[in-house]
N, CA, C and O atoms as a GROMACS GRO file, in nm:
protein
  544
    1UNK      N    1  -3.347  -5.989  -6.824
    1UNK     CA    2  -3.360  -5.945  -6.961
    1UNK      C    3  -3.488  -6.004  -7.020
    1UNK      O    4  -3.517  -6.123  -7.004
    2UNK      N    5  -3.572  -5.910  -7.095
    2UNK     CA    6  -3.711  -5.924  -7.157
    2UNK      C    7  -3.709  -5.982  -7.328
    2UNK      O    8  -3.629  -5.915  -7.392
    3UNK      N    9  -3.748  -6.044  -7.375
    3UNK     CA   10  -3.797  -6.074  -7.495
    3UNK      C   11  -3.837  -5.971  -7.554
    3UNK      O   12  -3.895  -5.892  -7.479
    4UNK      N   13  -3.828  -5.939  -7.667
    4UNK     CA   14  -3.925  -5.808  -7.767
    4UNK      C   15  -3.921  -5.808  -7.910
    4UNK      O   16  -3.837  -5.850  -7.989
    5UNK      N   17  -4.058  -5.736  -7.927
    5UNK     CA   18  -4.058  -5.772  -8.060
    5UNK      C   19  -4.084  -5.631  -8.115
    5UNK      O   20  -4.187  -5.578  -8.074
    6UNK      N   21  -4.009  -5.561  -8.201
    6UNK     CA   22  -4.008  -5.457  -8.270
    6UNK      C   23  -4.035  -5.395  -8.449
    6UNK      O   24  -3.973  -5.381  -8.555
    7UNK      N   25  -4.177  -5.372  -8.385
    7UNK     CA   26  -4.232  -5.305  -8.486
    7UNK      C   27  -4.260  -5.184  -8.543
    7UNK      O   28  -4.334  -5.103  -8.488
    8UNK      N   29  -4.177  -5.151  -8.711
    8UNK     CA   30  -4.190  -5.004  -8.733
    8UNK      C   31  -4.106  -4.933  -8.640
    8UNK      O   32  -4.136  -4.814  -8.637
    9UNK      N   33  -3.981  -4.974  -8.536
    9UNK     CA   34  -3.917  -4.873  -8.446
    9UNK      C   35  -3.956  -4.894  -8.306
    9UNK      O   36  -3.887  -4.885  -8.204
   10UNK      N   37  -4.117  -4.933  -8.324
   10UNK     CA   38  -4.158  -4.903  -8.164
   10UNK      C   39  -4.117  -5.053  -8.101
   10UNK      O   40  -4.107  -5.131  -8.195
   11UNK      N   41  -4.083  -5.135  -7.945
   11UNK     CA   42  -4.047  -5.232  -7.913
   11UNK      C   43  -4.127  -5.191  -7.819
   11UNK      O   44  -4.151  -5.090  -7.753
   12UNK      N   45  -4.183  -5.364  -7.842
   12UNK     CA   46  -4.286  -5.431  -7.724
   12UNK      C   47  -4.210  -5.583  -7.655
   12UNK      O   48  -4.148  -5.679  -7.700
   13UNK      N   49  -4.250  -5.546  -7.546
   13UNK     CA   50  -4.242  -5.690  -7.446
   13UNK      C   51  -4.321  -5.811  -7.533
   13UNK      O   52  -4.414  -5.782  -7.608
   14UNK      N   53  -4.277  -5.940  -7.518
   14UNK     CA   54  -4.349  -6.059  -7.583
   14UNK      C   55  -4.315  -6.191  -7.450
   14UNK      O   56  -4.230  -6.204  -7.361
   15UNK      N   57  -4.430  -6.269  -7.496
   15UNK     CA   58  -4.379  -6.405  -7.441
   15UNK      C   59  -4.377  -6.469  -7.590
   15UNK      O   60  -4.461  -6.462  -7.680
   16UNK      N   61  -4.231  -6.542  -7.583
   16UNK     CA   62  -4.190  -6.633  -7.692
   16UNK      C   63  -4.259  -6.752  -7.690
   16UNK      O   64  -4.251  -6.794  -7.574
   17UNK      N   65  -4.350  -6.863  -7.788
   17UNK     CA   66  -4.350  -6.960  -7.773
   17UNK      C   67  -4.267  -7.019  -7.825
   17UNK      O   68  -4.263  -7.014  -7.948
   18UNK      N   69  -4.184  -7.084  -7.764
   18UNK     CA   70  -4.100  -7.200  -7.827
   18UNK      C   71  -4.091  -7.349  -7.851
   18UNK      O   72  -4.040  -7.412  -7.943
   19UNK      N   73  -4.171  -7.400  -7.716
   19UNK     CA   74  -4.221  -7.512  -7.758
   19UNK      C   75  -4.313  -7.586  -7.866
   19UNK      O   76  -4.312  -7.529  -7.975
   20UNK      N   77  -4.378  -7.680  -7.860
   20UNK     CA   78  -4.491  -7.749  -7.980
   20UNK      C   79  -4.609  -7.699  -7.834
   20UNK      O   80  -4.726  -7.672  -7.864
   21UNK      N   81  -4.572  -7.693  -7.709
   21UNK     CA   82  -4.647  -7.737  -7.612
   21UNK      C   83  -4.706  -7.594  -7.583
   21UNK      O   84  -4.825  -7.566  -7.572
   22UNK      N   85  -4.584  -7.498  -7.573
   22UNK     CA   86  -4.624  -7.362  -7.573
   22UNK      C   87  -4.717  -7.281  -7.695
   22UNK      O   88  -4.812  -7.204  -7.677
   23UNK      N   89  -4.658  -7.325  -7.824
   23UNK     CA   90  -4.777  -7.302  -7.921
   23UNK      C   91  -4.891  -7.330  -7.928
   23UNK      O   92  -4.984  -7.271  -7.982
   24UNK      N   93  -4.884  -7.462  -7.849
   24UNK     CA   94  -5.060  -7.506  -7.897
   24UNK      C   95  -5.117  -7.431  -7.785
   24UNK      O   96  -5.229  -7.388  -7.812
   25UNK      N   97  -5.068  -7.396  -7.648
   25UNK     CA   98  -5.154  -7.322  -7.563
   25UNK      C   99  -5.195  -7.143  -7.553
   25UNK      O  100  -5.282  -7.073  -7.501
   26UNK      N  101  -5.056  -7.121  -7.651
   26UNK     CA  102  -5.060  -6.974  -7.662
   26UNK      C  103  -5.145  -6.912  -7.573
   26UNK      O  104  -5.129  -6.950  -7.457
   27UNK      N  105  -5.236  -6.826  -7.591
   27UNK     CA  106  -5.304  -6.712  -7.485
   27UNK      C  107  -5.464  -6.766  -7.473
   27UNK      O  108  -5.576  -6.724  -7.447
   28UNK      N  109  -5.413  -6.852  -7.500
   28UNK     CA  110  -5.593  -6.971  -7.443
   28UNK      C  111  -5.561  -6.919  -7.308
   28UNK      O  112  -5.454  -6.914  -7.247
   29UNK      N  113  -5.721  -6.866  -7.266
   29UNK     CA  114  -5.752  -6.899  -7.140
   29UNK      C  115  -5.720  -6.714  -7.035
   29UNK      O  116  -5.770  -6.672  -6.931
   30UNK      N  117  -5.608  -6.646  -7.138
   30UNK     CA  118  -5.610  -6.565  -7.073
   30UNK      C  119  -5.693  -6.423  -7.086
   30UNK      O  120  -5.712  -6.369  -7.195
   31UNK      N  121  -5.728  -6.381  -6.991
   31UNK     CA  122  -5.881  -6.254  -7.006
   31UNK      C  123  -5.809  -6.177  -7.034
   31UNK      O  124  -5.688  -6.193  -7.054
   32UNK      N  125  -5.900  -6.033  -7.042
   32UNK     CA  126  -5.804  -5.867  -7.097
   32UNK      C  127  -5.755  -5.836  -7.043
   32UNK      O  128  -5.814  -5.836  -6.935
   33UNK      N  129  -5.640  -5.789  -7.032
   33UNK     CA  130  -5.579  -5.767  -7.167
   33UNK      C  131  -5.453  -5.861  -7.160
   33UNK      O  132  -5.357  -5.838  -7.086
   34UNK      N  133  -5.461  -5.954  -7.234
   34UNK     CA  134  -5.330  -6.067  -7.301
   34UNK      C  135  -5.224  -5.957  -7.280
   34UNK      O  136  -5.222  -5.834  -7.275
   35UNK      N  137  -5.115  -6.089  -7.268
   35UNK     CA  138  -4.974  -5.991  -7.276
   35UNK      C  139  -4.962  -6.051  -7.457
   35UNK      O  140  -5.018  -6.152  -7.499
   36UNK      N  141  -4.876  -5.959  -7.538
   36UNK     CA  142  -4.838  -5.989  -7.650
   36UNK      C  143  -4.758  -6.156  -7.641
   36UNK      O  144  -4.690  -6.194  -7.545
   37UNK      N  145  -4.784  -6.228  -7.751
   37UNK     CA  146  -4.721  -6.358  -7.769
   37UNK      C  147  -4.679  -6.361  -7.888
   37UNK      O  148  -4.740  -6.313  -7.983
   38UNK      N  149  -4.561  -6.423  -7.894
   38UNK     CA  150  -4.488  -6.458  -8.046
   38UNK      C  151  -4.435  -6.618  -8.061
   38UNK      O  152  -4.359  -6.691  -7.998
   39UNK      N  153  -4.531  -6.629  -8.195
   39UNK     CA  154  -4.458  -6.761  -8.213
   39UNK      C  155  -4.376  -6.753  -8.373
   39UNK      O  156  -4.414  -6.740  -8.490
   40UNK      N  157  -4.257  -6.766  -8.311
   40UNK     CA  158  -4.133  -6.824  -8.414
   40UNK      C  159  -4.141  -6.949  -8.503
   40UNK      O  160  -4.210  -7.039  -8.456
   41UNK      N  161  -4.096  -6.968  -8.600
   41UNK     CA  162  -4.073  -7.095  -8.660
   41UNK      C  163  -3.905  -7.072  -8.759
   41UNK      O  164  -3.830  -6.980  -8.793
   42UNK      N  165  -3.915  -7.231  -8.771
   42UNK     CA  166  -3.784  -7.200  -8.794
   42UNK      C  167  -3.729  -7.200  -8.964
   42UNK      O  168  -3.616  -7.176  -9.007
   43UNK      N  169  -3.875  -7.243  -9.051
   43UNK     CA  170  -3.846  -7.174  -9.170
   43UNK      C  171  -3.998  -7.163  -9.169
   43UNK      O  172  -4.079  -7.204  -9.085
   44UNK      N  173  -4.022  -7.086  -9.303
   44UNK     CA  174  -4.154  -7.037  -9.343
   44UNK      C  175  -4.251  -7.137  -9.392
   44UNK      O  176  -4.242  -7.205  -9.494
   45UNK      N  177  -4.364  -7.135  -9.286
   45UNK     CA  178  -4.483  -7.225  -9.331
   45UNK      C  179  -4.584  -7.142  -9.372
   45UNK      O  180  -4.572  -7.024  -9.401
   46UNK      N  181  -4.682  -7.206  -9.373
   46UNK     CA  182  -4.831  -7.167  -9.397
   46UNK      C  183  -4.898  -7.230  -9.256
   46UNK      O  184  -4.914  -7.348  -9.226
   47UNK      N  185  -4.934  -7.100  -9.174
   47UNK     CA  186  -4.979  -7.150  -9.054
   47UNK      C  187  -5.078  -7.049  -9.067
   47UNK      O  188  -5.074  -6.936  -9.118
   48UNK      N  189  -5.211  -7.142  -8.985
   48UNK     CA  190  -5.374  -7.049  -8.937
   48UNK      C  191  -5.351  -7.078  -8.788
   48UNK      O  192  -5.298  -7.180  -8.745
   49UNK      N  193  -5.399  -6.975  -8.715
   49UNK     CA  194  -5.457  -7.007  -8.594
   49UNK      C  195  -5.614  -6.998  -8.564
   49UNK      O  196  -5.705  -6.943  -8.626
   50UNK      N  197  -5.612  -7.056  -8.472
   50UNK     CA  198  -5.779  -7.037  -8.444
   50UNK      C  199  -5.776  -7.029  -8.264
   50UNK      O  200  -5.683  -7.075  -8.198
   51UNK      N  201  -5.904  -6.957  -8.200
   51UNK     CA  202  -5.908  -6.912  -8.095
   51UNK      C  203  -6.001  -6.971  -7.981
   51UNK      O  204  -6.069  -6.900  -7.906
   52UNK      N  205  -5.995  -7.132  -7.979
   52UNK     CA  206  -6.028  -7.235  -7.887
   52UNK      C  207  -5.993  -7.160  -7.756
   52UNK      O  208  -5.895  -7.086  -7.760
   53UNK      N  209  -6.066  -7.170  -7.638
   53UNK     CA  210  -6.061  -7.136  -7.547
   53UNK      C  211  -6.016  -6.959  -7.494
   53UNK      O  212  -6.014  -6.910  -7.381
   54UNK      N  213  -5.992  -6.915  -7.594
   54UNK     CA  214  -5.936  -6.782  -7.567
   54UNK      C  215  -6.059  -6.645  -7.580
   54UNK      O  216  -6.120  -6.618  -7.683
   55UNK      N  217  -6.069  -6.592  -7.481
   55UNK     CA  218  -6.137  -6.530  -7.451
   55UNK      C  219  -6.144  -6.366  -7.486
   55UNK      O  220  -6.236  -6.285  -7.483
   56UNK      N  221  -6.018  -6.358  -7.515
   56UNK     CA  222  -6.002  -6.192  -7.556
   56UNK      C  223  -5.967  -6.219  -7.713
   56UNK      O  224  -5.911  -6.316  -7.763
   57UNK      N  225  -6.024  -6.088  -7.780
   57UNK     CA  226  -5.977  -6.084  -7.904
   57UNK      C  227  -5.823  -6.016  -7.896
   57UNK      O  228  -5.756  -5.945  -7.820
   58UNK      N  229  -5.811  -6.082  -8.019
   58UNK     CA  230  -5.665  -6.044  -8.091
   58UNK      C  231  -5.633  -5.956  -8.188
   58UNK      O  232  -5.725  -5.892  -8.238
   59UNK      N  233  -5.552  -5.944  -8.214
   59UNK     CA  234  -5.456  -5.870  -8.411
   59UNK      C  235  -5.401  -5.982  -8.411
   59UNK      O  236  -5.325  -5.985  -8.314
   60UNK      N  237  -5.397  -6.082  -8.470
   60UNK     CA  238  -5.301  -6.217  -8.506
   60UNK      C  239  -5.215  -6.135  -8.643
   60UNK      O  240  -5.276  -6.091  -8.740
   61UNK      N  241  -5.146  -6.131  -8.636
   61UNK     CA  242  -5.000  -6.067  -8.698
   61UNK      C  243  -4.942  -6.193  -8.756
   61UNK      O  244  -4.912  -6.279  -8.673
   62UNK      N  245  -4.914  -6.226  -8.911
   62UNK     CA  246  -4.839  -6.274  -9.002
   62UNK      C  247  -4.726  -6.216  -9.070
   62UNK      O  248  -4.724  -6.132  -9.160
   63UNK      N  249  -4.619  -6.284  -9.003
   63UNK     CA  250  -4.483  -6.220  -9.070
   63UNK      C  251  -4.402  -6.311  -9.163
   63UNK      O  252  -4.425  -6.432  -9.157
   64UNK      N  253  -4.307  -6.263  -9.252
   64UNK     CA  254  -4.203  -6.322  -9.336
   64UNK      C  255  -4.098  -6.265  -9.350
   64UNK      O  256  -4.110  -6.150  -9.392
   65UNK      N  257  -3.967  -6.310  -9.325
   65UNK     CA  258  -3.840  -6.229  -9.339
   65UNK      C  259  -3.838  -6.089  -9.308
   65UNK      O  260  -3.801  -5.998  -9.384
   66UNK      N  261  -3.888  -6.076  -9.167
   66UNK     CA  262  -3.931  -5.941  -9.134
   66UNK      C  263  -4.020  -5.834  -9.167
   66UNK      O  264  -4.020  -5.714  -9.139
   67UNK      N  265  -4.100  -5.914  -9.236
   67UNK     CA  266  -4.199  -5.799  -9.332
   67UNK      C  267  -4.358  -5.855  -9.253
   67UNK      O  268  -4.371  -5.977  -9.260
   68UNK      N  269  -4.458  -5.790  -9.194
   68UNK     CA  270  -4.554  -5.827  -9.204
   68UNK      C  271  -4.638  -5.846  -9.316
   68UNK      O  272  -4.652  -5.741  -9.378
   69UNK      N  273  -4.719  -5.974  -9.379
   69UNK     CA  274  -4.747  -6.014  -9.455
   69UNK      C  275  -4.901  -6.020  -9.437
   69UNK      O  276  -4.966  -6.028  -9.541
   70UNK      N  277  -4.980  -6.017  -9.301
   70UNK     CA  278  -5.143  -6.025  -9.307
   70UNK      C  279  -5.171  -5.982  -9.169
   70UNK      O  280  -5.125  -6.041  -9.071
   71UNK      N  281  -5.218  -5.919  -9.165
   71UNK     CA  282  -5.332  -5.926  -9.005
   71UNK      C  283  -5.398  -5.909  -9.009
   71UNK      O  284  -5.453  -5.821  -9.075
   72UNK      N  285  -5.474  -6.052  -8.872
   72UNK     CA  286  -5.608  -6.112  -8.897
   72UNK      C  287  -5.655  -6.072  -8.794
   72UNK      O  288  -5.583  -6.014  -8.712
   73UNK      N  289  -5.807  -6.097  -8.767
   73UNK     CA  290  -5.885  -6.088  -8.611
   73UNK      C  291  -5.950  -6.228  -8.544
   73UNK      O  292  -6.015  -6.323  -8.587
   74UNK      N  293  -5.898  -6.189  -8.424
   74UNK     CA  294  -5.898  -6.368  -8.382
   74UNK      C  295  -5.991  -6.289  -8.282
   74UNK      O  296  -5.960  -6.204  -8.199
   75UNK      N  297  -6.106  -6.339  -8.310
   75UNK     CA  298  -6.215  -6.345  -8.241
   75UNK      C  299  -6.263  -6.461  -8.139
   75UNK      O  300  -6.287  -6.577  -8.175
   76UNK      N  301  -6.275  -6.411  -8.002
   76UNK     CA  302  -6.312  -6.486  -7.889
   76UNK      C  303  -6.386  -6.601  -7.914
   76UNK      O  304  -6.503  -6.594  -7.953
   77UNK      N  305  -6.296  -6.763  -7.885
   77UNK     CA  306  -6.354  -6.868  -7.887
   77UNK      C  307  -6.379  -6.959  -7.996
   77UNK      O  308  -6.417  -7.075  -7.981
   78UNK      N  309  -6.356  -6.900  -8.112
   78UNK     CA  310  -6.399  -6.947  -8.256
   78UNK      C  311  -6.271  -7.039  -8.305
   78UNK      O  312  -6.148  -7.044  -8.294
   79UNK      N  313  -6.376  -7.108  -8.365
   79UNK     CA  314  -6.259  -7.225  -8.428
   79UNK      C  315  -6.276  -7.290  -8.577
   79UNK      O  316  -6.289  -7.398  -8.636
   80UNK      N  317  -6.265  -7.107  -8.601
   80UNK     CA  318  -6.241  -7.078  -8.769
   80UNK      C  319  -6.087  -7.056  -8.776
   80UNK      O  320  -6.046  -6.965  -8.704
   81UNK      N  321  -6.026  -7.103  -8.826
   81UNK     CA  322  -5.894  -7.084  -8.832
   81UNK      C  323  -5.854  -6.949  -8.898
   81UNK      O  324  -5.951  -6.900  -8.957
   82UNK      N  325  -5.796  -6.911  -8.903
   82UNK     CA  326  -5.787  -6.777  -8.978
   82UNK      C  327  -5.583  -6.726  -9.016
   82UNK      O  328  -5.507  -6.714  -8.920
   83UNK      N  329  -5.546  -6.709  -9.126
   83UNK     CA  330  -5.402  -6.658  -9.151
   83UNK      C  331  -5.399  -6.651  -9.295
   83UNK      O  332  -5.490  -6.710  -9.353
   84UNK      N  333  -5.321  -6.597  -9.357
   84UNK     CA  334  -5.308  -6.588  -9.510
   84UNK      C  335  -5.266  -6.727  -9.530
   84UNK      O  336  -5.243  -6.804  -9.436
   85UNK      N  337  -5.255  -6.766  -9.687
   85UNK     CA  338  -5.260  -6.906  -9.773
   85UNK      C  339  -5.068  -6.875  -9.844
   85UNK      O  340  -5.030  -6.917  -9.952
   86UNK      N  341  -5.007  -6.817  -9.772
   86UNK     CA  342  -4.865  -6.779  -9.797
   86UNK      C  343  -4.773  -6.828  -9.681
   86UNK      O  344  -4.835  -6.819  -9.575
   87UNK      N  345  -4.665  -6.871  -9.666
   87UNK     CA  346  -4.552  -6.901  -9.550
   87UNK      C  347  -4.532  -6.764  -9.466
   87UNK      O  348  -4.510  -6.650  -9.505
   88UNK      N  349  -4.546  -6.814  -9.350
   88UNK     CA  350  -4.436  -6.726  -9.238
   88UNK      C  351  -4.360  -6.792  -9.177
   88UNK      O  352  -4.356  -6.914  -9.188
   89UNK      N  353  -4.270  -6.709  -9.086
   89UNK     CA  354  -4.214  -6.734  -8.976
   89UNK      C  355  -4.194  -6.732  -8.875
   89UNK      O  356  -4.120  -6.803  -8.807
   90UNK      N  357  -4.313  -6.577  -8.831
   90UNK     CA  358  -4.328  -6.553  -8.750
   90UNK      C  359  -4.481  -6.536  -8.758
   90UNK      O  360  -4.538  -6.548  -8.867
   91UNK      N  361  -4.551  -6.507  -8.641
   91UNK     CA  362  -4.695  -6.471  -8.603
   91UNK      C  363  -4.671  -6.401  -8.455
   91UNK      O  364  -4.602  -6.438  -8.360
   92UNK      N  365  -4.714  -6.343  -8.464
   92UNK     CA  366  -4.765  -6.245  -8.317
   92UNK      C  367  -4.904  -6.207  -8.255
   92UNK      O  368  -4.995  -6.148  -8.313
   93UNK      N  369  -4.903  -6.242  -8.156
   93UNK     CA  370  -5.056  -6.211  -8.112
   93UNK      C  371  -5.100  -6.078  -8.016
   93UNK      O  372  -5.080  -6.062  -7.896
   94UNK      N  373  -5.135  -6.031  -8.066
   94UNK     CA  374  -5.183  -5.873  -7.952
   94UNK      C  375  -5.328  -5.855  -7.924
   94UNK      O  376  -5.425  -5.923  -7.957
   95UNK      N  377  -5.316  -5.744  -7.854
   95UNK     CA  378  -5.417  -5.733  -7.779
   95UNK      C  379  -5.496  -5.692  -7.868
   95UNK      O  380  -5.424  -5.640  -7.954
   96UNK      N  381  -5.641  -5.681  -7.910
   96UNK     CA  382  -5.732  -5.643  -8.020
   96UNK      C  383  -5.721  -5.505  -8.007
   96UNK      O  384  -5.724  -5.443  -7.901
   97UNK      N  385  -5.705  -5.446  -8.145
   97UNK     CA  386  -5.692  -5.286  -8.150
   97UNK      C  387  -5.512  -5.256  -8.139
   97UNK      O  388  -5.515  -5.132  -8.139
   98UNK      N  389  -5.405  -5.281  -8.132
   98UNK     CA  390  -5.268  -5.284  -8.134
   98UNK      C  391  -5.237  -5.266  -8.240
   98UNK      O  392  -5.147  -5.186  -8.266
   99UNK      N  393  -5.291  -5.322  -8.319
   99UNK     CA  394  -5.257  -5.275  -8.479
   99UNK      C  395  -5.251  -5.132  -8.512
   99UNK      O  396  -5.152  -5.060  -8.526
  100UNK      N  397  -5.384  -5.102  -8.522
  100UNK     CA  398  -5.468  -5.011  -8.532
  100UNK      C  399  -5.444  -4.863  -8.510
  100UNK      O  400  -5.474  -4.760  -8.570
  101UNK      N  401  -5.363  -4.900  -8.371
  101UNK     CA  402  -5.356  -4.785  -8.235
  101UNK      C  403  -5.197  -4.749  -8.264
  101UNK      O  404  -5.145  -4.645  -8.224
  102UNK      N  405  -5.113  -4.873  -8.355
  102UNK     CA  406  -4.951  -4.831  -8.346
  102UNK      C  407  -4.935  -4.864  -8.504
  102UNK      O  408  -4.834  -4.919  -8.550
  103UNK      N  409  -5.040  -4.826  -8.579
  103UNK     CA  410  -5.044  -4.833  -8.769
  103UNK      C  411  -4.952  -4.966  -8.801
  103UNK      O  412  -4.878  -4.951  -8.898
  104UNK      N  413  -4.947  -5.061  -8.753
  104UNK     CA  414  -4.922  -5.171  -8.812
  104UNK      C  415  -4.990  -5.202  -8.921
  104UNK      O  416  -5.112  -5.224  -8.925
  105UNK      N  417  -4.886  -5.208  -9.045
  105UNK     CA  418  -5.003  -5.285  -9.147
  105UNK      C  419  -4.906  -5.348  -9.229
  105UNK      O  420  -4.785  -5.332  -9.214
  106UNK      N  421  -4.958  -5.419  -9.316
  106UNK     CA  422  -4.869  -5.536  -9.442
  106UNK      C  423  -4.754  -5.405  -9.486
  106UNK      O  424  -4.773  -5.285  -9.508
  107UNK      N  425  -4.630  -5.491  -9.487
  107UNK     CA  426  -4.570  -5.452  -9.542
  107UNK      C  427  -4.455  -5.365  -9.404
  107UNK      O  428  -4.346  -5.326  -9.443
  108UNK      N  429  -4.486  -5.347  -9.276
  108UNK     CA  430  -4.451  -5.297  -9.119
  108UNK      C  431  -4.325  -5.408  -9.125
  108UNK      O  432  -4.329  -5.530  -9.139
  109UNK      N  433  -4.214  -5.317  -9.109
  109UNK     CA  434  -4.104  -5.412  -9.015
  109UNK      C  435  -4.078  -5.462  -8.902
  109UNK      O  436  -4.066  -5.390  -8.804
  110UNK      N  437  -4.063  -5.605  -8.896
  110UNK     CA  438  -4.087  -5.632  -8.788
  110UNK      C  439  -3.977  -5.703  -8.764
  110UNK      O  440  -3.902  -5.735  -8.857
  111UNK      N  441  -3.949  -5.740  -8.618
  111UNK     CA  442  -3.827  -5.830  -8.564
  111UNK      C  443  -3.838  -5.878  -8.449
  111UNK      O  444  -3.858  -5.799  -8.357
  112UNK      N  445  -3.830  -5.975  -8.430
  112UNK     CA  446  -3.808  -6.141  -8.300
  112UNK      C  447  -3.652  -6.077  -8.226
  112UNK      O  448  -3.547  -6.072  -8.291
  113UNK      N  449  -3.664  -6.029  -8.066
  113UNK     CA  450  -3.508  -6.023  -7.981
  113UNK      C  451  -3.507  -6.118  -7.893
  113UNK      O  452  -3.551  -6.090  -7.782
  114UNK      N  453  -3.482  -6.189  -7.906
  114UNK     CA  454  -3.473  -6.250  -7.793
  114UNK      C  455  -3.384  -6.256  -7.648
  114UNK      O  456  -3.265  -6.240  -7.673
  115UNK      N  457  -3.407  -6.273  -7.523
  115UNK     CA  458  -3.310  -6.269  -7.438
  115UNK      C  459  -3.241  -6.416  -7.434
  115UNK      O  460  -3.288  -6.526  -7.462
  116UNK      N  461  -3.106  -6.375  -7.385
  116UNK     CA  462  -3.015  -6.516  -7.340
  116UNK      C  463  -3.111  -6.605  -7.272
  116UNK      O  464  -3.105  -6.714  -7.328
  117UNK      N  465  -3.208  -6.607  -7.162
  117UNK     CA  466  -3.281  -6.690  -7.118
  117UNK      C  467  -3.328  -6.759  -7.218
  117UNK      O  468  -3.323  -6.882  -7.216
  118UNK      N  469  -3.392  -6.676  -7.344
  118UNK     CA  470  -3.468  -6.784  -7.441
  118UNK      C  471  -3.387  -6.819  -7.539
  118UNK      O  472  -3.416  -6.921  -7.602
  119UNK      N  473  -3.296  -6.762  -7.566
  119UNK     CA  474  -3.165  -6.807  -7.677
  119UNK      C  475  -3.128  -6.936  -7.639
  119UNK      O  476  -3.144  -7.027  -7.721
  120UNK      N  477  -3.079  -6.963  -7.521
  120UNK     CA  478  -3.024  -7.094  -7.440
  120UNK      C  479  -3.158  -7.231  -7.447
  120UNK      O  480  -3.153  -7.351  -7.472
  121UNK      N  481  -3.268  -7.135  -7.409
  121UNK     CA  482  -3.361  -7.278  -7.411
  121UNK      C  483  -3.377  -7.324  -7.570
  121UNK      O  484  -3.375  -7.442  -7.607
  122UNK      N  485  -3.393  -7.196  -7.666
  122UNK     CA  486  -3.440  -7.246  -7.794
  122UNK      C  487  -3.309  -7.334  -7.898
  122UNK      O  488  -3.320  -7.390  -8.008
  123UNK      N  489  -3.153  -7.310  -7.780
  123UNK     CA  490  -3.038  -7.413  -7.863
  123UNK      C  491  -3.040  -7.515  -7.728
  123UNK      O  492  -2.928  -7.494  -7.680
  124UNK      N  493  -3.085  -7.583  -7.669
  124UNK     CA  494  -3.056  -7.639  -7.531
  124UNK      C  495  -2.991  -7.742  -7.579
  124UNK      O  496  -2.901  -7.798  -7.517
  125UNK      N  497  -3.050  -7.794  -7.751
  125UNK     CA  498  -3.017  -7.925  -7.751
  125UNK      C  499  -2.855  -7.930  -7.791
  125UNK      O  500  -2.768  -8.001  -7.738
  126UNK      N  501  -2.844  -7.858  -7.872
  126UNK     CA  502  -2.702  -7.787  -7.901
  126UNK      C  503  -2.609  -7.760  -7.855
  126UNK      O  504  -2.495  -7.765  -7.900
  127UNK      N  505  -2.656  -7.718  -7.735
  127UNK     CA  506  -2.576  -7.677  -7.609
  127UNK      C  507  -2.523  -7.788  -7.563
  127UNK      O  508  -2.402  -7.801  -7.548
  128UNK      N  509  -2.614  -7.885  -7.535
  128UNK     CA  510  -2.587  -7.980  -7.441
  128UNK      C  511  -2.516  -8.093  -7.482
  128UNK      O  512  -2.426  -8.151  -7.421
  129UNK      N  513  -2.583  -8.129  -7.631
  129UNK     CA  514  -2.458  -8.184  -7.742
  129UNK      C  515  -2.352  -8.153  -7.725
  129UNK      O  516  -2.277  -8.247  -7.697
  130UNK      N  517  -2.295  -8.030  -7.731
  130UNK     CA  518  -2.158  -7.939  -7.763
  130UNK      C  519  -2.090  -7.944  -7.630
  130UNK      O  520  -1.967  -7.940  -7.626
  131UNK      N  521  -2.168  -7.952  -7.510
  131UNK     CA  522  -2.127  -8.022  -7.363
  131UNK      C  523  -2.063  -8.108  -7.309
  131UNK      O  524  -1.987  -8.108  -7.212
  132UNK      N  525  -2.118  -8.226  -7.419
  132UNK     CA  526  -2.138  -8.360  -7.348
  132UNK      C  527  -2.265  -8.363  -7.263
  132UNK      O  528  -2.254  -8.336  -7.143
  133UNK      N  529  -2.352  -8.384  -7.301
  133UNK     CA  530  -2.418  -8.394  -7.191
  133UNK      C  531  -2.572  -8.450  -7.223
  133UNK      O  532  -2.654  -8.393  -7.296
  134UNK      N  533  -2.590  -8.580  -7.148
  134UNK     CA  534  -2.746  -8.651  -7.229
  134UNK      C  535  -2.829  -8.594  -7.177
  134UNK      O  536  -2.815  -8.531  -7.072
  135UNK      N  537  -2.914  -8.603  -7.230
  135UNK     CA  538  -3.043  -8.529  -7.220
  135UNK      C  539  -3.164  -8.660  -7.271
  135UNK      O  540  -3.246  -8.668  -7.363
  136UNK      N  541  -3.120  -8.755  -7.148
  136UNK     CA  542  -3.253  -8.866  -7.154
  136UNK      C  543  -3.343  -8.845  -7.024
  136UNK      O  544  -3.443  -8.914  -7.006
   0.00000   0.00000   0.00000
């Protein structure tokens, strides 16, 4: 079972970041064409990204309670940070031109599915609490 993230109706494949470890590496490093990436949070911040090591451009996608709220262009390598001055919860990263090509724009519904594979890792601690079970 696949991860996806569904926008406006249409559903795309994603890699979830869930870690601190997986966020900070997001799609650094990978050439054209990136697979889509989503990073979750677990209430609404004010988050920028910027595009250290990453080589392909993006649509950096800003979401809130399912609503897209900004999309930005994360241009190859730059480490201008770039996101609206408002909370999300979500952000998504696509391939440059995704927007564009599937009319994503402010205000596009959007939604985080996750599969049991990532459901389980993103409660592990919960789980394992609710187990018995240490996790040193």
């Amino acid at each position: 079972m696949n991860d996806y993230i569904i926008i406006d109706g249409r559903k795309f494949k994603t890699i979830i970041a869930l870690t601190e470890e997986e966020q900070q590496q997001g799609l650094m490093y990978k050439k054209w064409m990136p697979p889509i990436m989503s990073f979750p949070s677990d209430r609404p911040i004010i988050r920028k990204f910027w595009m250290l090591n990453t080589p392909s451009p993006l649509d950096i996608i800003y979401a809130c309670d399912n609503k897209v709220i900004d999309i930005c262009n994360g241009v190859p390598f730059s480490l201008n940070f770039v996101g609206p001055n408002e909370p999300s919860d979500l952000v998504v990263e696509m391939p440059k031109g995704f927007a564009n090509r599937f009319h994503i724009k402010n205000g596009s519904r959007i939604e985080l599915n996750y599969s049991i594979k990532t459901l389980a890792k993103k409660h592990s601690d919960k789980i394992s609490k609710w187990a018995g079970i240490s996790r040193t």
